[in-house]
Backbone as XML, in Angstrom:
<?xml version="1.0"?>
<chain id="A" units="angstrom">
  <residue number="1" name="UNK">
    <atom name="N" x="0.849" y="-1.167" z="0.000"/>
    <atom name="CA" x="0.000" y="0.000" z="0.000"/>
    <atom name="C" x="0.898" y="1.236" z="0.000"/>
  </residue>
  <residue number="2" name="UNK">
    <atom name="N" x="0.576" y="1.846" z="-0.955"/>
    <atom name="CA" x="1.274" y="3.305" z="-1.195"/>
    <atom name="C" x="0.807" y="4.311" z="-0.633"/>
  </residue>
  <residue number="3" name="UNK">
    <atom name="N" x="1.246" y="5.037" z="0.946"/>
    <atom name="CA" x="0.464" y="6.252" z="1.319"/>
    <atom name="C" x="1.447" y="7.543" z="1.350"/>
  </residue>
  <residue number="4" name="UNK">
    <atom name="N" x="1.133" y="8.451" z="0.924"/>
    <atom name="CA" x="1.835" y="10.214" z="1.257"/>
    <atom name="C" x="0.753" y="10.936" z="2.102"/>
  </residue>
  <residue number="5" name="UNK">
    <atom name="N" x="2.019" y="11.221" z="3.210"/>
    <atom name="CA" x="1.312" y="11.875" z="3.925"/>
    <atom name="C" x="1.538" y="13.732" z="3.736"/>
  </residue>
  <residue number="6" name="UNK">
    <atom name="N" x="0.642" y="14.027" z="4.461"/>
    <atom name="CA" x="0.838" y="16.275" z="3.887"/>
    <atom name="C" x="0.612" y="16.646" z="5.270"/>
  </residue>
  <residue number="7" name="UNK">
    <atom name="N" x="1.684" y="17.066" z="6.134"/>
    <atom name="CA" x="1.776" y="17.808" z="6.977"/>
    <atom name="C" x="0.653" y="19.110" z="7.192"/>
  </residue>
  <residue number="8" name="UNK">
    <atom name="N" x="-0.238" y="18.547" z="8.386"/>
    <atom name="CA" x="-1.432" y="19.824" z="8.525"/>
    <atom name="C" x="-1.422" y="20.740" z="9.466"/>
  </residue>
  <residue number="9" name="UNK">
    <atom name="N" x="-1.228" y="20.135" z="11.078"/>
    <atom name="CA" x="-1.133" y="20.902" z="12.361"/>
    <atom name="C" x="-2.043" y="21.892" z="12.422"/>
  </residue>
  <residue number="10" name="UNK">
    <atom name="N" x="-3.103" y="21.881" z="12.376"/>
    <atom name="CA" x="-4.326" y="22.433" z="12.822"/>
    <atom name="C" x="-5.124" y="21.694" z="13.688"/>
  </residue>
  <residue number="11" name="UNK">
    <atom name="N" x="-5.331" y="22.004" z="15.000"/>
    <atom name="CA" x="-5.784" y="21.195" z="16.105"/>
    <atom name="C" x="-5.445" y="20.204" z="16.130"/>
  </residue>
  <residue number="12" name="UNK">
    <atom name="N" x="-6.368" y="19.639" z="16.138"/>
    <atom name="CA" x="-5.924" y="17.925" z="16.381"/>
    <atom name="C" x="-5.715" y="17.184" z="15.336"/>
  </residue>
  <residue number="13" name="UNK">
    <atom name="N" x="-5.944" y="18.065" z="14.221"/>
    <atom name="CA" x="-5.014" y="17.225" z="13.036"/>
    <atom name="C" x="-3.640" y="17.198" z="12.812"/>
  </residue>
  <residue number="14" name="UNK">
    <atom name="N" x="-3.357" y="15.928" z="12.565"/>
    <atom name="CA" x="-1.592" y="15.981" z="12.726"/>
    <atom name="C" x="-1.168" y="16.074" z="10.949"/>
  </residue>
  <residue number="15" name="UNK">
    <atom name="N" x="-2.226" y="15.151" z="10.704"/>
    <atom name="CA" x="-1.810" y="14.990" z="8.833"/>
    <atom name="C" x="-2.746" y="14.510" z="8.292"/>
  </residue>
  <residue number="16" name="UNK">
    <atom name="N" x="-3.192" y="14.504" z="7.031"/>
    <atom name="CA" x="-4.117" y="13.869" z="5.976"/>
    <atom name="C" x="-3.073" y="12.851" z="5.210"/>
  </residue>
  <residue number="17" name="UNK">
    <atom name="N" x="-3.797" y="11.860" z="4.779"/>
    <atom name="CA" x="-2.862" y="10.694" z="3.848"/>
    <atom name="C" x="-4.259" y="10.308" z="2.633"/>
  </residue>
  <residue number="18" name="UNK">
    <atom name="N" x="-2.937" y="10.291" z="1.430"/>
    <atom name="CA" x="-3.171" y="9.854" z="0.264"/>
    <atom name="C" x="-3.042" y="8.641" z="0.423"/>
  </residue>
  <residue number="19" name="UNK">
    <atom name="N" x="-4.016" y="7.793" z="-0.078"/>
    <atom name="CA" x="-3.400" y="5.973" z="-0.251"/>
    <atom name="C" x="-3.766" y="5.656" z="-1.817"/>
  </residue>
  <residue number="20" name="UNK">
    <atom name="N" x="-3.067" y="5.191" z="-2.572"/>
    <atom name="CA" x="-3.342" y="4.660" z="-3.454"/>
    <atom name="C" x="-3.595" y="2.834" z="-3.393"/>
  </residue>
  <residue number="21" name="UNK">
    <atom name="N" x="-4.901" y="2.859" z="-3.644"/>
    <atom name="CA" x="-5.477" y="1.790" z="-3.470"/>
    <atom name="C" x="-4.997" y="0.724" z="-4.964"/>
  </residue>
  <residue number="22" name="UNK">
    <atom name="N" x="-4.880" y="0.938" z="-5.901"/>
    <atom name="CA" x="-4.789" y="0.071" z="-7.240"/>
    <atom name="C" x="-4.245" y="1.276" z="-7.895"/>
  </residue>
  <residue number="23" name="UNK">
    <atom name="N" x="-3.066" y="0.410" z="-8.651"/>
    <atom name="CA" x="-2.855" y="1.660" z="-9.671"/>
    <atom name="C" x="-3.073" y="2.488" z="-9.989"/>
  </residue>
  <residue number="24" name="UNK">
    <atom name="N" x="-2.779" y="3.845" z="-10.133"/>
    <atom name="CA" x="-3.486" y="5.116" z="-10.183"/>
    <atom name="C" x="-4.659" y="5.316" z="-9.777"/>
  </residue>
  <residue number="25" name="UNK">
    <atom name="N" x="-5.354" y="4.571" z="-8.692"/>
    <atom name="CA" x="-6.994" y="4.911" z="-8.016"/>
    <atom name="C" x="-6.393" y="5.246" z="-6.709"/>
  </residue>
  <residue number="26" name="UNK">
    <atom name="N" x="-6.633" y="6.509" z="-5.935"/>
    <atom name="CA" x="-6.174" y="7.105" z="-4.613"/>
    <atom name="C" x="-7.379" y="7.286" z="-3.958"/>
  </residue>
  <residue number="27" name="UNK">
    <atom name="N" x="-7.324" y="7.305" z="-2.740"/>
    <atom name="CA" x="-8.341" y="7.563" z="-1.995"/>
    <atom name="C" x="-7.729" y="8.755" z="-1.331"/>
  </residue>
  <residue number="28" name="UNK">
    <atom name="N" x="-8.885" y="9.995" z="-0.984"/>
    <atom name="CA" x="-7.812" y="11.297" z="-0.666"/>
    <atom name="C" x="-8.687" y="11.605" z="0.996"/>
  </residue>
  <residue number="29" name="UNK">
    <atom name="N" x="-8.067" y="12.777" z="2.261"/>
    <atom name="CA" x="-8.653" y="13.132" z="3.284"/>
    <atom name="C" x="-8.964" y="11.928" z="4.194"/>
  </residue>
  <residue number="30" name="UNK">
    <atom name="N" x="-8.102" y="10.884" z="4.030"/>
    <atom name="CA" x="-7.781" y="9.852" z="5.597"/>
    <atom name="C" x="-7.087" y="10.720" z="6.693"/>
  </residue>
  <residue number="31" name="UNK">
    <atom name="N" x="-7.898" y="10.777" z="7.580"/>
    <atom name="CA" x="-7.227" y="12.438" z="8.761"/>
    <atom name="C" x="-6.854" y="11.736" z="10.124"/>
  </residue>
  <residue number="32" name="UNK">
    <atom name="N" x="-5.688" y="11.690" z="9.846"/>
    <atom name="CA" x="-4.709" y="11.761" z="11.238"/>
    <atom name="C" x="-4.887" y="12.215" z="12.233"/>
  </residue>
  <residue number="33" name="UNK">
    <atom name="N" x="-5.250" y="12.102" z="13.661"/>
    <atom name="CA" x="-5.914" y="13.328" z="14.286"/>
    <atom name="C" x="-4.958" y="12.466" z="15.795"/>
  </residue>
  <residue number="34" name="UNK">
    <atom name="N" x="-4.468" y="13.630" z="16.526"/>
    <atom name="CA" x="-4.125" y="13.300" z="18.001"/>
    <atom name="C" x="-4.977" y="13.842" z="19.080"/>
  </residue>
  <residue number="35" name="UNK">
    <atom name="N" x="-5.792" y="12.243" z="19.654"/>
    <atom name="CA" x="-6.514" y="13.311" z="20.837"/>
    <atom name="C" x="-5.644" y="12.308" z="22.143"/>
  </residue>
  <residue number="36" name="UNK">
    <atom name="N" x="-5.583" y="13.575" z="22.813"/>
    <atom name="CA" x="-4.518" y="13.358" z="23.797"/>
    <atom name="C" x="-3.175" y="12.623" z="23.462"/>
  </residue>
  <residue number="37" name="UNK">
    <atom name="N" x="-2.950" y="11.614" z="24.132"/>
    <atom name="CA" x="-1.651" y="10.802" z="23.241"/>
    <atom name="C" x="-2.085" y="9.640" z="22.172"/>
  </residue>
  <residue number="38" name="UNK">
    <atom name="N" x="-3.321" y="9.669" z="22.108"/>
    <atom name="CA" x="-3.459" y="8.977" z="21.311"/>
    <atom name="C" x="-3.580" y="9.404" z="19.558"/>
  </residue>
  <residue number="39" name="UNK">
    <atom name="N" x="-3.451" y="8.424" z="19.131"/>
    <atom name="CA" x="-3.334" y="8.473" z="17.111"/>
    <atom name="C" x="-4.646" y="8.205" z="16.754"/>
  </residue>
  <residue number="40" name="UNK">
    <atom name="N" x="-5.502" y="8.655" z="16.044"/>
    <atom name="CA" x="-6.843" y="7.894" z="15.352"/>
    <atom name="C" x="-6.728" y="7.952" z="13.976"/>
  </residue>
  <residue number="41" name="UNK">
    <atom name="N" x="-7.117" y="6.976" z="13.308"/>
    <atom name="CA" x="-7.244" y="7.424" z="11.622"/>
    <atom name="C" x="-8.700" y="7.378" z="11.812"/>
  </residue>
  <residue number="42" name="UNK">
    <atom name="N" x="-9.395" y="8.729" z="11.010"/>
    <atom name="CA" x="-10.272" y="9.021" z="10.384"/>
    <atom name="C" x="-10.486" y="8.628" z="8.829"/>
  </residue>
  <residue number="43" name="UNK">
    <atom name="N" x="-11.548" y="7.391" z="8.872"/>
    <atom name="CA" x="-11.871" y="8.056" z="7.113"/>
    <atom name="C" x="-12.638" y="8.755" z="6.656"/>
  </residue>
  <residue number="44" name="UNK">
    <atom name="N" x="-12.799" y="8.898" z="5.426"/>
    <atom name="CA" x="-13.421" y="10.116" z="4.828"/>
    <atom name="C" x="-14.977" y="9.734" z="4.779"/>
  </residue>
  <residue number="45" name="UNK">
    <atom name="N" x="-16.033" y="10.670" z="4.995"/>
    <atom name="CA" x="-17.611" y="10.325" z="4.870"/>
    <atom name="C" x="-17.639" y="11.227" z="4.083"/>
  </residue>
  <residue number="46" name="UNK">
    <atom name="N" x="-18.878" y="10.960" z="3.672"/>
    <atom name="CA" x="-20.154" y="12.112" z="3.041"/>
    <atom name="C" x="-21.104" y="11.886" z="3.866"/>
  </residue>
  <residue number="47" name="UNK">
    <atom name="N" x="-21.058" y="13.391" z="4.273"/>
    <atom name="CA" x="-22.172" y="13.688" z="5.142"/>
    <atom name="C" x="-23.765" y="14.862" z="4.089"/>
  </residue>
  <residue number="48" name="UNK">
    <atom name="N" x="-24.823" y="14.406" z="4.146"/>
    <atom name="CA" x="-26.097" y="14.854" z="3.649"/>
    <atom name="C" x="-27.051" y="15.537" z="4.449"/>
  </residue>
  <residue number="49" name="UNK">
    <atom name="N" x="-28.268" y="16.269" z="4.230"/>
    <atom name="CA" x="-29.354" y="16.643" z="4.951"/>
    <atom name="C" x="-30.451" y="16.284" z="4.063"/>
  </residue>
  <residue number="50" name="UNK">
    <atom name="N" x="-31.311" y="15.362" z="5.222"/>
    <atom name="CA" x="-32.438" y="14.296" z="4.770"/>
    <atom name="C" x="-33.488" y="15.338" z="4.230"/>
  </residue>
  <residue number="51" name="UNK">
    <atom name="N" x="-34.935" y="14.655" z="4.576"/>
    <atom name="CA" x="-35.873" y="15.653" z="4.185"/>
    <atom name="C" x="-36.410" y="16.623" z="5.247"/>
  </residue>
  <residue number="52" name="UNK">
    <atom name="N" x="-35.948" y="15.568" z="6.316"/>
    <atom name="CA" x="-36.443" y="16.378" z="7.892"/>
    <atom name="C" x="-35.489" y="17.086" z="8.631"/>
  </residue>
  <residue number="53" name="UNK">
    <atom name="N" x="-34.419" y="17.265" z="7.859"/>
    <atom name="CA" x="-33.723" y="18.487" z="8.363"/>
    <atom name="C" x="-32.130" y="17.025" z="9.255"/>
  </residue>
  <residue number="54" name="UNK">
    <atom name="N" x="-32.556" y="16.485" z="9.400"/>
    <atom name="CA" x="-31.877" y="15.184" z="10.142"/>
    <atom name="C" x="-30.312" y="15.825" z="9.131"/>
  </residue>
  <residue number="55" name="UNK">
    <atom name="N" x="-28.825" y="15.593" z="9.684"/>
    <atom name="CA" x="-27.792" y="14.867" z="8.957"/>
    <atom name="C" x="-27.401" y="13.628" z="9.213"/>
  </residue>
  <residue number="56" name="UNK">
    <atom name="N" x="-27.148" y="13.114" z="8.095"/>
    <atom name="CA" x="-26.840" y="11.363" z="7.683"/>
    <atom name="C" x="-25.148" y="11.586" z="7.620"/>
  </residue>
  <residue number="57" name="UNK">
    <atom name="N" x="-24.715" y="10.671" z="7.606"/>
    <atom name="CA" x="-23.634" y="10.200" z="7.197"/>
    <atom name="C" x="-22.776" y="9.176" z="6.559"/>
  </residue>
  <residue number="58" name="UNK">
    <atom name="N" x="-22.469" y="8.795" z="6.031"/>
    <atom name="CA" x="-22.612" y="7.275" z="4.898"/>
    <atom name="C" x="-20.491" y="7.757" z="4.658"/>
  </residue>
  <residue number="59" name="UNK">
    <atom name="N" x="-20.504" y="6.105" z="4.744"/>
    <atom name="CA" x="-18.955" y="5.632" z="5.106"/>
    <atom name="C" x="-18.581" y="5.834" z="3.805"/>
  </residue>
  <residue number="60" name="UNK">
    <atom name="N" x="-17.332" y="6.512" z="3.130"/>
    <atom name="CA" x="-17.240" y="6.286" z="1.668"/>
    <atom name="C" x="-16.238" y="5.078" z="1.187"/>
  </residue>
  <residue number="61" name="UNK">
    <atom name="N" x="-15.559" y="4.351" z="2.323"/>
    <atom name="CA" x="-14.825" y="3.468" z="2.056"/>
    <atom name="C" x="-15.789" y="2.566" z="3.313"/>
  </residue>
  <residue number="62" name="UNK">
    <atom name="N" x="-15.867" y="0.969" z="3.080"/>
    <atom name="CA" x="-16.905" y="0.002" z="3.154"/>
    <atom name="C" x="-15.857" y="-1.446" z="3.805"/>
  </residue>
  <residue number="63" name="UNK">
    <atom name="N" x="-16.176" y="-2.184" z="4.719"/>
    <atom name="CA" x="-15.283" y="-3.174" z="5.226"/>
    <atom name="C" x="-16.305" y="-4.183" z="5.156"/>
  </residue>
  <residue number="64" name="UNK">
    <atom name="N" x="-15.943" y="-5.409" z="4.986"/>
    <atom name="CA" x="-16.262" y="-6.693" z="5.192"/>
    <atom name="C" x="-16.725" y="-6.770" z="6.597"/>
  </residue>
  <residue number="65" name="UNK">
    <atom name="N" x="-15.938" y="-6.447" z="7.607"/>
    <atom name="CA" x="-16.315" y="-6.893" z="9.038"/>
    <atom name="C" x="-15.618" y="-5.661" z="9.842"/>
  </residue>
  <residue number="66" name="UNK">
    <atom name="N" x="-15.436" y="-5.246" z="11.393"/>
    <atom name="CA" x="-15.065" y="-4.506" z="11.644"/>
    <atom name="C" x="-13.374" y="-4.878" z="11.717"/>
  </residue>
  <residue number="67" name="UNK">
    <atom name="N" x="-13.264" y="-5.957" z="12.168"/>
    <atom name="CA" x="-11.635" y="-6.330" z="12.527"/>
    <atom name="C" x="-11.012" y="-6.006" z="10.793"/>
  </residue>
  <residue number="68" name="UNK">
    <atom name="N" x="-11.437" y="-6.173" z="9.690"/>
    <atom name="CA" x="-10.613" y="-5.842" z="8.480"/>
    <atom name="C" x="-10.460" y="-4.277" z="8.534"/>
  </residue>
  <residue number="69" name="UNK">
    <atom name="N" x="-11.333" y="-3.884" z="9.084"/>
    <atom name="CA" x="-10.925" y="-2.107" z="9.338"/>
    <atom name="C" x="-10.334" y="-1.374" z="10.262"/>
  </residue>
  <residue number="70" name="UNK">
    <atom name="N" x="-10.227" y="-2.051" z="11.253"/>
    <atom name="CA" x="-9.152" y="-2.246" z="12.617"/>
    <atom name="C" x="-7.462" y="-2.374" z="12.001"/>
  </residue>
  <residue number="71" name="UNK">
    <atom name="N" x="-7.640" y="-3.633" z="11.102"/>
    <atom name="CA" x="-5.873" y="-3.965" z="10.704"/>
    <atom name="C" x="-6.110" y="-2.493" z="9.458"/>
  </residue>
  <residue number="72" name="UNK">
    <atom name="N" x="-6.659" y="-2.260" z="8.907"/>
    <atom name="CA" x="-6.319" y="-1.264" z="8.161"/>
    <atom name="C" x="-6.264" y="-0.185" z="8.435"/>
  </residue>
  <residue number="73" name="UNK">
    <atom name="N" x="-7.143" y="0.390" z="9.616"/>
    <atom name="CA" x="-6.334" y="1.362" z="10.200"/>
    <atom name="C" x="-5.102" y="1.441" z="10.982"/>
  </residue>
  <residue number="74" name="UNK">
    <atom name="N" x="-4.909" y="0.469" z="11.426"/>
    <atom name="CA" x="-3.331" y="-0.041" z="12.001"/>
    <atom name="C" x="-1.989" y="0.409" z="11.376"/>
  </residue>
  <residue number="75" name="UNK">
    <atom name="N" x="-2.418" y="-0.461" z="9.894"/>
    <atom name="CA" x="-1.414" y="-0.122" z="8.946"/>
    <atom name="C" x="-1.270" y="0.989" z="8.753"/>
  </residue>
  <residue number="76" name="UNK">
    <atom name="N" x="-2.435" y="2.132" z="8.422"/>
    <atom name="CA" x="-1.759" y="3.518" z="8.559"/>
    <atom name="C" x="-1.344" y="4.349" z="9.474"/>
  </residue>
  <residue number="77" name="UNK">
    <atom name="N" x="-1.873" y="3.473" z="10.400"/>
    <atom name="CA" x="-1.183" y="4.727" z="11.844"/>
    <atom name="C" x="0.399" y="3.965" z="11.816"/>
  </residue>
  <residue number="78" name="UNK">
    <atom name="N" x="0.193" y="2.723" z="11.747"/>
    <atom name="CA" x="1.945" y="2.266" z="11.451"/>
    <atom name="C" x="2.834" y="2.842" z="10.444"/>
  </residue>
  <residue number="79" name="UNK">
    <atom name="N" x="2.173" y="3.071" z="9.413"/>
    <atom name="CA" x="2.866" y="3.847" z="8.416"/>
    <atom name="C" x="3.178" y="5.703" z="8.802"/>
  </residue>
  <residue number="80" name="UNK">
    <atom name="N" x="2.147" y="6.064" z="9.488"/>
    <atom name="CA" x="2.245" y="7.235" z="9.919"/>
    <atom name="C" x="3.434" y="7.830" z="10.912"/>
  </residue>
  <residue number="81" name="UNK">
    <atom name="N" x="3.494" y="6.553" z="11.722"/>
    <atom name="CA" x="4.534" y="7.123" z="12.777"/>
    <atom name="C" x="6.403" y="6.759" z="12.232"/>
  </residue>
  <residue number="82" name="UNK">
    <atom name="N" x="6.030" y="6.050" z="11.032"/>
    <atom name="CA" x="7.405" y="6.259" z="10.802"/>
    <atom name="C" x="7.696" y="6.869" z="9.511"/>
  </residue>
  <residue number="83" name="UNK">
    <atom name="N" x="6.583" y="7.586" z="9.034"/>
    <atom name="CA" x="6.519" y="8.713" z="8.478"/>
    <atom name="C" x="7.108" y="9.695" z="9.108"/>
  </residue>
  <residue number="84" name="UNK">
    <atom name="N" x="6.343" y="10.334" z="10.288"/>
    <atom name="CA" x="6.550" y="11.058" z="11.413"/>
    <atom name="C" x="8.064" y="11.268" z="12.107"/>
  </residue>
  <residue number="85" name="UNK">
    <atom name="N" x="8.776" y="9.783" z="12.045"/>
    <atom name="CA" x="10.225" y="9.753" z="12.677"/>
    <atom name="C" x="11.001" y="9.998" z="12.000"/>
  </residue>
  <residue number="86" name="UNK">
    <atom name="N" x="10.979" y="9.902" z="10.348"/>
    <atom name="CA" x="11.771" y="10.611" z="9.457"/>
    <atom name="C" x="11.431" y="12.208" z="9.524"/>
  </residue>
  <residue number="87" name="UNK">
    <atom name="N" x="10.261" y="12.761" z="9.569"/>
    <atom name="CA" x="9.965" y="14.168" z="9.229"/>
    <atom name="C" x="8.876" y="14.453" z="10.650"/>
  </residue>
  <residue number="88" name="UNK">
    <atom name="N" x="10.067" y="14.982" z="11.612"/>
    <atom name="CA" x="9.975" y="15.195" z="13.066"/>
    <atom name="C" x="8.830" y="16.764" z="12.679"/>
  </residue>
  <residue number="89" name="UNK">
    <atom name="N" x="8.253" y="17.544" z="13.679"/>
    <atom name="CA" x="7.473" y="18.562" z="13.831"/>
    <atom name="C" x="8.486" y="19.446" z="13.847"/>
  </residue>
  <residue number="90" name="UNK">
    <atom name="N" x="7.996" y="20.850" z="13.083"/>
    <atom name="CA" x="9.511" y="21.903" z="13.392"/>
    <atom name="C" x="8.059" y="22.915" z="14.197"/>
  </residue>
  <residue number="91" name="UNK">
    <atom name="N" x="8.321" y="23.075" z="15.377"/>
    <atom name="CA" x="7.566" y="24.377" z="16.166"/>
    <atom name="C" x="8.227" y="25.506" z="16.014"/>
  </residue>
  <residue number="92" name="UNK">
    <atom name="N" x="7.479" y="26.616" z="15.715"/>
    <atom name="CA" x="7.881" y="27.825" z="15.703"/>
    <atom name="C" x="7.176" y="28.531" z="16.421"/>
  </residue>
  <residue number="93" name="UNK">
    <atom name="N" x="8.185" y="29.198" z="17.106"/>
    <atom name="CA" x="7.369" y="29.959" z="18.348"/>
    <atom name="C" x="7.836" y="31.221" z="18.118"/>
  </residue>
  <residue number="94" name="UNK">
    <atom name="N" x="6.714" y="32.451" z="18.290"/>
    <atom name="CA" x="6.599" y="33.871" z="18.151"/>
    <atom name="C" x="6.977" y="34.398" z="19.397"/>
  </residue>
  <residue number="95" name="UNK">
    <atom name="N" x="7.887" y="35.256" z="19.752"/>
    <atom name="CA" x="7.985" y="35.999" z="20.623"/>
    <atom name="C" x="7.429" y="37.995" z="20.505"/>
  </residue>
  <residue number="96" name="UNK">
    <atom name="N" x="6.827" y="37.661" z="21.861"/>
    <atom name="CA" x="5.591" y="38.785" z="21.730"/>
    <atom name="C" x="6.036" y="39.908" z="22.721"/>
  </residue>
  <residue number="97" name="UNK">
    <atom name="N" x="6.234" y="41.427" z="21.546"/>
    <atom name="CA" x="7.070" y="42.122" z="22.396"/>
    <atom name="C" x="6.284" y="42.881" z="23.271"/>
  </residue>
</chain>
């Protein structure tokens, strides 16, 4: 599995990842997110508004069972953190006169 990740740092997003699923077919906005010390992969939804005002939400990537989506999010948080150990966070801090 081929993923690039794009450095975001806006709240609790750490990064978005590209995966290319099959030859030139990518899946784009898998969101990296740190709450507290922990890693989550987010995938991407489409979210709608019904007729009654209700929002829906519908999965845009689909699993067999939950444990096949467990190891696949695995793999990208595994891929993520040694993403991450090659291309450490650079903080820049403003000093305020």
């Amino acid at each position: 599995m081929k993923i690039k990740f794009k450095d975001i740092n806006i709240g609790a997003v750490q990064a978005r990842a590209v995966i290319e699923i099959a030859p030139d077919i990518f899946i784009n906005e898998i969101t990296i997110l740190k709450k507290g010390n922990d890693i989550i992969v987010e995938l991407p939804q489409k979210s709608f508004k019904g007729k009654g005002g209700n929002i829906y939400h519908l999965n845009i990537i689909t699993f067999s069972n939950e444990d096949k989506e467990n190891l696949w999010k695995l793999e990208i948080k595994n891929a993520y953190m040694e993403w991450r150990k090659k291309n450490p966070k650079i903080l820049v801090y403003e000093k305020k006169s």
